[in-house]
C-alpha positions in Angstrom: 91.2 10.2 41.4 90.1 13.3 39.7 88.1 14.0 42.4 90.3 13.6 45.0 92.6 16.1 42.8 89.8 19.2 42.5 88.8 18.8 46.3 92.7 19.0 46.8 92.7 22.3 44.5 90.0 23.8 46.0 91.2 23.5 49.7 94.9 25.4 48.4 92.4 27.8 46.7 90.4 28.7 49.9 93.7 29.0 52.0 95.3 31.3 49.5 92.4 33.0 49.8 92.0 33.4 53.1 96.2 34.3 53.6 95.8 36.9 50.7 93.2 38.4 52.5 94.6 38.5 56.0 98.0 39.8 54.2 95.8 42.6 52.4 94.2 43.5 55.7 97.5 43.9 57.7 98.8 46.0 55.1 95.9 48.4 54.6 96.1 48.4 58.9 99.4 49.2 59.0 99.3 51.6 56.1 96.1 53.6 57.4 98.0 54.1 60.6 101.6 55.3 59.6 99.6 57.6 57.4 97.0 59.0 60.3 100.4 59.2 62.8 102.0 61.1 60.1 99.1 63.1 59.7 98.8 64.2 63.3 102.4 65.0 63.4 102.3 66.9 60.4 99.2 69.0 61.5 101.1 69.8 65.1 103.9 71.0 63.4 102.1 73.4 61.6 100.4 74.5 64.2 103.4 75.1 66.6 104.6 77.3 63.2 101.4 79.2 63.2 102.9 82.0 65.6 103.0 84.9 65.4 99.7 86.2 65.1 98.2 88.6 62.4 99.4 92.2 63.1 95.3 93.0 62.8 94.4 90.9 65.7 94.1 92.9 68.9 95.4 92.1 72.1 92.3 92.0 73.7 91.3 89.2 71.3 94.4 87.7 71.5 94.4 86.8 74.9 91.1 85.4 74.7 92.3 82.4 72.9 94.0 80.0 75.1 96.2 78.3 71.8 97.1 81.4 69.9 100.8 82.5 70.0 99.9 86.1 72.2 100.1 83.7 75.7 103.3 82.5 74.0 104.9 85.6 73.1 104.1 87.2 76.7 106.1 83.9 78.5 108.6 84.8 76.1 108.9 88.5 76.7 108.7 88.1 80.6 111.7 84.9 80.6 113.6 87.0 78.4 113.2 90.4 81.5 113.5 87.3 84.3 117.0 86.2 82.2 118.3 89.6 82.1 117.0 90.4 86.0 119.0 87.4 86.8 122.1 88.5 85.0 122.2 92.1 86.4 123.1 93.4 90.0 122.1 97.2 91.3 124.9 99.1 91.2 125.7 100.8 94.2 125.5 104.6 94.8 127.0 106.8 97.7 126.0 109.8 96.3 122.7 111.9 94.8 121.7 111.5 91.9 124.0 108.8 91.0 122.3 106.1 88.2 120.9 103.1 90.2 119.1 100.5 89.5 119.0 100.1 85.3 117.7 96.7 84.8 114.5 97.3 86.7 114.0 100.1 84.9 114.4 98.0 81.7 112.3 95.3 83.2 109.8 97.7 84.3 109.8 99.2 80.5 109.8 96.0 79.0 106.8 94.7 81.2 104.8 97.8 80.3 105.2 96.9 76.9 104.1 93.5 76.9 101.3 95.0 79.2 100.2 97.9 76.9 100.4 95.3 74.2 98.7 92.4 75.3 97.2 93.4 78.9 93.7 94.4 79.9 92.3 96.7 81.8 91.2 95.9 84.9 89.8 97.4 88.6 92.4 98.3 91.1 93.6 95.5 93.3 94.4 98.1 95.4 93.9 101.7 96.3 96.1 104.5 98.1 92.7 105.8 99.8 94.3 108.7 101.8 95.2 111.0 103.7 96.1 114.2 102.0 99.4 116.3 102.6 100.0 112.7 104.1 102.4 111.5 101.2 100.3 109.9 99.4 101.8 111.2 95.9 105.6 110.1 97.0 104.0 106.4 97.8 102.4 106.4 94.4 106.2 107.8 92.7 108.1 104.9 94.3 106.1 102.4 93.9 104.8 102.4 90.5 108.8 101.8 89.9 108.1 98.5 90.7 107.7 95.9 87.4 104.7 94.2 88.8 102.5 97.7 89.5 101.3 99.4 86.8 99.1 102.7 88.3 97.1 105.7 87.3 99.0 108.8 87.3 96.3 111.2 87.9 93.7 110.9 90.3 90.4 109.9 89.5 88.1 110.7 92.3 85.5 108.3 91.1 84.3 106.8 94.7 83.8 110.4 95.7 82.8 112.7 93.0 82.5 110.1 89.8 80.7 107.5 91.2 77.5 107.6 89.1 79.9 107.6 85.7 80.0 103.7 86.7 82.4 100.9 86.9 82.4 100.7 83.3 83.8 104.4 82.5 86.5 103.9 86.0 87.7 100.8 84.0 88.3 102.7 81.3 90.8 104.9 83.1 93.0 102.2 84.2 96.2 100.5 82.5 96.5 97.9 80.4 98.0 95.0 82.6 99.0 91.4 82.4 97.4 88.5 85.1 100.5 89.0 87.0 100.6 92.7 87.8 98.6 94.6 90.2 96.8 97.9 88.9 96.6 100.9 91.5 95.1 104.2 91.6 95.1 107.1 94.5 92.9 109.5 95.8 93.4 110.9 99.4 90.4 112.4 99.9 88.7 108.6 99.7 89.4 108.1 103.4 87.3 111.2 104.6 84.3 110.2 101.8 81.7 108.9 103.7 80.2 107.0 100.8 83.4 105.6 99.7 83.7 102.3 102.0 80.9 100.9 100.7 81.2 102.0 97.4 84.8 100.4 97.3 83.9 97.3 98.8 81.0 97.3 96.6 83.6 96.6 93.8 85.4 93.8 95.8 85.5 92.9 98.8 89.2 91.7 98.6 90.7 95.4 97.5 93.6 96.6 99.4 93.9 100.1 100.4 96.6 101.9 101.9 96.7 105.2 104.0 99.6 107.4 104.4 99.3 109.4 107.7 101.0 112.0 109.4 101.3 113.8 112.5 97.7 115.6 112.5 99.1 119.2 113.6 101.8 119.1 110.9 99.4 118.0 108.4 97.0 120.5 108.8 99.8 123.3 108.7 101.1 121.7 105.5 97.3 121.6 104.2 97.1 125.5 104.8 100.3 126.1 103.7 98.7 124.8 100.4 95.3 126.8 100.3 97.5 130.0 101.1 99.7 129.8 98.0 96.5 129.5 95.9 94.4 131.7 98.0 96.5 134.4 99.6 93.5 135.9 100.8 92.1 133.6 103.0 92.0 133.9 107.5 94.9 133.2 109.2 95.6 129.7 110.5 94.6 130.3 114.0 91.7 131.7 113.3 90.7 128.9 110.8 91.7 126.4 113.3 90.1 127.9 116.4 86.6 128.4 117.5 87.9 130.2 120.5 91.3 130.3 120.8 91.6 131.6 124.3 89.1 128.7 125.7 91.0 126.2 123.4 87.5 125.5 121.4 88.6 123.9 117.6 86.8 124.1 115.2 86.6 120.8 113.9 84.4 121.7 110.9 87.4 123.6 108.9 88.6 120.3 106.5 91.6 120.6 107.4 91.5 119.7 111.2 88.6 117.0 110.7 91.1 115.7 108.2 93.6 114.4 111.0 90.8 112.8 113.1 91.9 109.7 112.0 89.8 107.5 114.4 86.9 108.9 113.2 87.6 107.9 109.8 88.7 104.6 110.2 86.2 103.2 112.0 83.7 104.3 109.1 86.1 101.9 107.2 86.1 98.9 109.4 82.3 98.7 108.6 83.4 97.1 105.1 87.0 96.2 105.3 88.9 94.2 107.9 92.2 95.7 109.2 94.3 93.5 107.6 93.3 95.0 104.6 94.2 98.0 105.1 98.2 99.1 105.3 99.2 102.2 107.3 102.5 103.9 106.2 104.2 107.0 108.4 104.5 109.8 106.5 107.4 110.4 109.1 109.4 107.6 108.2 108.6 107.6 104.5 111.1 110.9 104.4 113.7 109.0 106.8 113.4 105.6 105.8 111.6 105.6 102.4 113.1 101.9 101.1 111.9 100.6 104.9 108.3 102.0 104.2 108.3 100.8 100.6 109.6 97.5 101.8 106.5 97.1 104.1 104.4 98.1 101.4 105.7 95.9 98.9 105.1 92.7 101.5 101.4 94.1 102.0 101.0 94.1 98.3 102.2 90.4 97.7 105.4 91.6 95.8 109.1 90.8 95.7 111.5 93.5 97.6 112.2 95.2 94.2 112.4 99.2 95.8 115.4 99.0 97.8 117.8 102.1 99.5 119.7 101.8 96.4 116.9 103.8 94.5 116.4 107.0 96.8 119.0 109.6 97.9 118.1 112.7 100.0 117.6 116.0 98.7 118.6 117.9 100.8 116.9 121.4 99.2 113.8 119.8 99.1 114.0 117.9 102.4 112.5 115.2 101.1 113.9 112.0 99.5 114.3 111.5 96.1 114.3 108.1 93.3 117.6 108.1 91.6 118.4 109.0 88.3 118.0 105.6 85.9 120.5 105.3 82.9 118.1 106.9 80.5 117.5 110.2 82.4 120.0 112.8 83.0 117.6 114.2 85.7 116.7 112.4 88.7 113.0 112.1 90.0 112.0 114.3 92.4 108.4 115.2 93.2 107.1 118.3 91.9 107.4 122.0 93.7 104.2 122.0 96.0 106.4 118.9 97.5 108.4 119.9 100.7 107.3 123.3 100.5 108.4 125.3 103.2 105.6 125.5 105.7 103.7 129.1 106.9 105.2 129.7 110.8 103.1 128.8 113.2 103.0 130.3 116.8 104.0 126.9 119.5 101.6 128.0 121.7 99.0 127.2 118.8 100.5 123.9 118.3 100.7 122.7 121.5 96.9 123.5 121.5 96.6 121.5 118.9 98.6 118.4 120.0 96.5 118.4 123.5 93.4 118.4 121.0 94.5 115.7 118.8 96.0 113.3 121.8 92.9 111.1 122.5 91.8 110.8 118.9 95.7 109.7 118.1 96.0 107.1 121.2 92.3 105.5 120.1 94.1 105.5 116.4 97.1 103.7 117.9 95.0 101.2 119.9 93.2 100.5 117.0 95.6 100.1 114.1 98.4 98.5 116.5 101.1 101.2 115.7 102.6 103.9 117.7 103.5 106.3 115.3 104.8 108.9 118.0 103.1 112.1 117.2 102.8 113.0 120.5 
């Protein structure tokens, strides 16, 4: 009887036992995972309050972690321009230099302070690579408006007269910009460098460049016209331009008629870029249509219609167009006085010399580029 009792005792034992220690086991289970999740939560919360980031960290450094708050702040900046782009319509203008287009201005002001905050700087994407007394510097004016260009002001001349300063020094010179914007420079005489091709493709092989060209005759009087108001001094026109003017021989070593050989030019540059790569606005039409031209440039560069007729009236003092006043100006923005200077007069026999010279090199130039820009 006793025995039967302790064996009885000592099977209850071994069961509380065994439940007190299954009991124990659930409970430190279930304990050690509550705690962990509450853990993980905890540590996620404190790192979505990290932001913002210490005043001393640069932007450079900033943007070189993928979880700090300087990604997060940019988003922020550029929904906060996309809200108030989307809550703001151009205001239309009948007359020069009425205010026109505020909110891209903000936006554009806004952007280059993200930019010059956290951007980098970075090559050119693209290049306005010519030609000069083409328009080159109007081009450059208007579309630098745009939110998503940020561009050097000055010109740089590095593929032509810089190049051994290196890549390292031309970086230098550029803007700070964010992934999303496209960073441009311009130097017209690029398109007559003969090194400059395959320096530029040497940088990448995907830049863009545009070239602003002109009727060649009008370009090289508007090129004179230039040297003469620096140089009063120099020979006159004709007999710059002329070898022999009375057997219609040009000199086609004076700069500014080998300039508007534009054939000649291009095809150095179709050695190293395709044509698709290259845009070709009309000086022409850049004074009669500028938001047309600056549409056309905006599709070439991969960005949004922004530069509309809405921003440019006509001056008619200058004879050129001119960006409309923003809200923050009182002037508007006109280009500066060697811009629609009135050019030296020309006898028309001389021109019409010239146009018979320039014919064949502007019909290959059409032919080639797929435009007829109707100098002739």
């Amino acid at each position: 009887m006793a025995h039967r009792f302790l064996s009885s005792t000592n099977r209850f034992s071994a069961r509380f036992a065994f439940i007190f220690t299954v009991s124990l086991s659930c409970t430190y289970l279930c304990y050690s995972i509550i705690f962990c999740r509450s853990t993980i939560m905890t540590n996620r919360g404190y790192e979505g309050r990290r932001c913002p980031p210490s005043k001393n960290a640069g932007g450079k450094k900033l943007l070189g972690n993928s979880d700090n708050c300087a990604s997060l702040e940019v988003r922020s900046a550029l929904d906060e321009t996309a809200a108030q782009r989307g809550s703001s319509d151009l205001r239309d203008q009948t007359k020069a230099p009425a205010t026109s287009g505020s909110h891209w201005t903000d936006m554009k002001l806004r952007n280059m302070s993200v930019a010059q905050k956290y951007g980098n700087k970075k090559l050119p994407n693209a290049l306005i690579v010519g030609v000069k007394k083409g328009g080159t510097r109007a081009v450059l004016e208007f579309i630098r408006i745009h939110p998503d260009v940020r561009a050097l002001g000055t010109e740089p001349h590095f593929f032509d007269r810089n190049y051994d300063r290196g890549l390292d020094w031309y970086r230098g010179l550029m803007p700070r910009t964010l992934d999303s914007q496209i960073t441009l420079e311009k130097t017209p005489s690029y398109f007559v460098t003969r090194e400059a091709p395959r320096r530029i493709s040497s940088m990448s092989h995907e830049t863009k460049l545009i070239v602003v060209v002109r009727n060649p005759v009008t370009r090289a009087i508007s090129d004179y016209t230039q040297t003469l108001s620096k140089k009063p001094d120099i020979p006159t026109f004709e007999e710059l331009a002329f070898k022999n003017r009375s057997l219609g021989l040009v000199d086609t070593s004076w700069n500014a008629i080998r300039i508007g050989m534009y054939i000649l030019h291009l095809e150095n540059w179709l050695q190293y870029f395709r044509l698709s790569q290259m845009h070709f606005v009309s000086g022409e039409r850049l004074i009669t249509d500028p938001a047309g031209e600056m549409g056309r440039v905006q599709d070439f560069l991969g960005l949004k219609r922004i530069i509309t007729d809405k921003h440019f009236y006509f001056n008619r003092t200058k004879g050129f167009p001119c960006l409309k006043k923003p809200e923050s100006s009182s002037q508007p923005r006109c280009l500066g006085k060697s811009k629609g200077r009135t050019h030296v007069q020309i006898d028309q026999e001389v021109i019409e010399q010239l146009r018979e010279f320039y014919r064949p090199f502007n019909i290959k130039f059409y032919e080639t580029v797929g435009q007829d820009f109707k100098w002739d």
